[in-house]
C-alpha positions in Angstrom: 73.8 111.9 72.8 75.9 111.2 69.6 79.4 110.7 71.8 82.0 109.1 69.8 84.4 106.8 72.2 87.8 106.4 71.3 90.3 104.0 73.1 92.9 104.6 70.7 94.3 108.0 72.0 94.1 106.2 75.6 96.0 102.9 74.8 98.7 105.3 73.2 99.2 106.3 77.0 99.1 102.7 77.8 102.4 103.1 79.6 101.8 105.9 81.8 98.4 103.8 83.2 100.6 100.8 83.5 103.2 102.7 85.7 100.4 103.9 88.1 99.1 100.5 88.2 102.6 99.7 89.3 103.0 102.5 91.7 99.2 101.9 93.1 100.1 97.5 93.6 103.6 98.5 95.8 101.7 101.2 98.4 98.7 98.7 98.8 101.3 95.7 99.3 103.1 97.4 101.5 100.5 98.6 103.4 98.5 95.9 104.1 101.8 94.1 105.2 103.0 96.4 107.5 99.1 97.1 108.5 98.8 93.4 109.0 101.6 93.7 111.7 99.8 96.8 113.2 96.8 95.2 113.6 98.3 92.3 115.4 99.9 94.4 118.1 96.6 96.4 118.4 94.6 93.6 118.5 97.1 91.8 121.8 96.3 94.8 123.1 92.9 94.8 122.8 92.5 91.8 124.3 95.0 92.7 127.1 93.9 92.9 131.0 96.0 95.8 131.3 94.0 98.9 131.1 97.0 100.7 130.2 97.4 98.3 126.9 94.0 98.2 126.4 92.5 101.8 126.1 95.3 103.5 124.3 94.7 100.4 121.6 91.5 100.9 122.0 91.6 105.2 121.0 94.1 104.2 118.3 91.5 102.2 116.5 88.2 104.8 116.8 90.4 107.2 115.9 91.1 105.8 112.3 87.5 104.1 112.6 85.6 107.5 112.7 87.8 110.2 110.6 88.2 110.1 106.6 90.8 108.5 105.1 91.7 111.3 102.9 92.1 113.7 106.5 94.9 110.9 107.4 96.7 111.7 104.2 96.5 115.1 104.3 97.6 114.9 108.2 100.7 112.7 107.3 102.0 114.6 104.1 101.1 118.5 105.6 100.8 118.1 109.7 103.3 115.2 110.7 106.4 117.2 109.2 105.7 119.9 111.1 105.8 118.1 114.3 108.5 115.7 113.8 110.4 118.8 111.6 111.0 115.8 109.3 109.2 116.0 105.1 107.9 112.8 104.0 107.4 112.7 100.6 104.2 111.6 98.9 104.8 107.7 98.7 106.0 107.6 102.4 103.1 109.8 103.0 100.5 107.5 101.5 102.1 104.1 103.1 102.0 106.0 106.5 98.4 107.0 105.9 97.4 103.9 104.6 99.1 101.3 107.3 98.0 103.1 110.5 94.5 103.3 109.2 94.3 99.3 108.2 96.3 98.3 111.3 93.4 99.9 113.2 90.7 97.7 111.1 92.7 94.8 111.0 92.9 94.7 114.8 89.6 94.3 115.0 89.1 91.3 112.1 92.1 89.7 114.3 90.2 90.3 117.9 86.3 89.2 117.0 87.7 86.2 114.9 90.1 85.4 118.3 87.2 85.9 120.4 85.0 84.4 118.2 86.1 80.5 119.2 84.3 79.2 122.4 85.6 79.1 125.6 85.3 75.5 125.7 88.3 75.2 123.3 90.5 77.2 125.4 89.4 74.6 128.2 90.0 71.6 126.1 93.7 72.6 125.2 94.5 73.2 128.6 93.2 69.9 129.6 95.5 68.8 127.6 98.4 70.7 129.4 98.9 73.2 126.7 99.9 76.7 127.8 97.9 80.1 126.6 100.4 80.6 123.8 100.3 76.9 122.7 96.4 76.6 122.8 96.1 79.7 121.0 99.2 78.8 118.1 97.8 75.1 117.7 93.9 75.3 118.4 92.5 79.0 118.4 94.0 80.4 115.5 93.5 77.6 112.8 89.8 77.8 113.4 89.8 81.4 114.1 91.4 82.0 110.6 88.9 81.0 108.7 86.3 83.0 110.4 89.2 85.7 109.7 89.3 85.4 106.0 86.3 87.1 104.8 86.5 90.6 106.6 90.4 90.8 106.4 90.3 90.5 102.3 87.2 93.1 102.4 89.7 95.4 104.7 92.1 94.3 101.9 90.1 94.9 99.1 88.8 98.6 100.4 92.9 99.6 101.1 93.6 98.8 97.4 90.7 101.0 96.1 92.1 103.8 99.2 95.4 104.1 97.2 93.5 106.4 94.6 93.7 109.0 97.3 97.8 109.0 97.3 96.6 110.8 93.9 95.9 114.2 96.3 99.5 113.7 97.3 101.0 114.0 93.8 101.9 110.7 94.1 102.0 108.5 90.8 99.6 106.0 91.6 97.1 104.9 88.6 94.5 107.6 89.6 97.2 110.6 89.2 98.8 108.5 86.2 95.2 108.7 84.5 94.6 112.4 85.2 98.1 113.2 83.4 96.5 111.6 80.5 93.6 113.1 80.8 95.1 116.3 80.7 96.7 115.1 76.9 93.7 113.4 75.4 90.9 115.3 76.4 89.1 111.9 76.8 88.0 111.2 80.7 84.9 109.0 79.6 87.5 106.7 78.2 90.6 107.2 80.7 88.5 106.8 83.6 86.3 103.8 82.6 89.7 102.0 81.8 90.9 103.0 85.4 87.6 101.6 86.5 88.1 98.8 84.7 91.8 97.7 85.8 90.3 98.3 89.9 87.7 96.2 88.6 89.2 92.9 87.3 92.1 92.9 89.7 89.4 93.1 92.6 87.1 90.4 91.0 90.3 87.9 90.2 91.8 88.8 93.8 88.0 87.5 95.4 87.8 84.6 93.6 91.3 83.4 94.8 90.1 84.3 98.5 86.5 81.8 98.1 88.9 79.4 96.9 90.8 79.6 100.1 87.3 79.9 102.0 86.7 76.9 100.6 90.3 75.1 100.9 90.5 76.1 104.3 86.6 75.1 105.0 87.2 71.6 103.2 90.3 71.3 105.8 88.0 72.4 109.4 85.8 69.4 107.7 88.4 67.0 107.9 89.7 67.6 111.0 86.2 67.6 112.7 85.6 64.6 110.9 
């Protein structure tokens, strides 16, 4: 295989990649911020007493747990207008598709690193005459946070490399961005191992910054053991 690679005709496009990138970066901020708030309410629920809390929470998350991600964009682009008789277009489409299915994963980071921290330290802060919401503000969640970290950036990490799939939407994320340029060049060895590339390093430079934190926040449990 003689195959000549050529960057050149792809870095003449370097602006249409460098839009998607944009257009991929606000969907997956977006989404994991409102996800994030999702996934908190699911996860109260979860851990609710009330069976009617609890098992609607609880369908909500296997729901998005056991169906492809690509069905939920499909069903909030094509199916959801025609029940609400309202058309979403493809970027409200994709943050739709996008939230509701990380909110359902995020709920459960949130609940096993909740329930994660011993009953004795629920104990101890009420010994000390703190109420539920205290104990859990000041005590549970600092420690449960760090046990937190490490499945909520790999939930993170997988919603950033999901935005390809807004791509099947039309919308003008880096993946559809890279198949416009494709469709110019005639080059998709070199248009899609720079895609793979840019996924790449802003994955690998957004993991070190969360082991940093790991650590920070590990170095911090020590002292206050300590």
């Amino acid at each position: 295989m003689n195959y000549q690679w050529d960057f050149a005709a792809v870095w003449e496009y370097r602006q249409m990649l460098f839009d998607g990138a944009l257009g991929s970066l606000r969907i997956a901020v977006v989404a994991i911020l409102v996800g994030v708030l999702i996934g908190a309410v699911l996860a109260a629920m979860r851990m609710s007493s009330r069976a009617l809390l609890r098992w609607p929470a609880l369908a909500f998350i296997e729901w998005y747990r056991n169906t492809p991600p690509i069905v939920h964009f499909f069903w909030a682009f094509y199916a959801l207008p025609v029940l609400l008789k309202v058309s979403l277009d493809p970027y409200l489409a994709a943050i739709l598709a996008l939230s509701t299915q990380s909110g359902a994963f995020y709920a459960e980071v949130f609940r096993g690193g909740v329930q994660s921290i011993e009953r004795g330290q629920w104990e101890g802060a009420r010994a000390l005459g703190m109420r539920s919401a205290q104990a859990l503000r000041r005590v549970i969640l600092p420690q449960a946070l760090q046990r937190m970290l490490p499945p909520f950036m790999e939930r993170s990490f997988e919603l950033i490399k999901t935005t390809a799939l807004a791509s099947t939407l039309a919308y003008s994320d880096l993946l559809y961005q890279a198949m416009q340029v494709n469709s110019i060049t005639f080059r998709p060895l070199e248009v899609y191992t720079v895609v793979a590339a840019i996924f790449f390093i802003a994955l690998f430079v957004l993991s070190l910054g969360a082991h940093c934190i790991e650590r920070r926040l590990a170095r911090a449990g020590g002292l206050l053991a300590s």
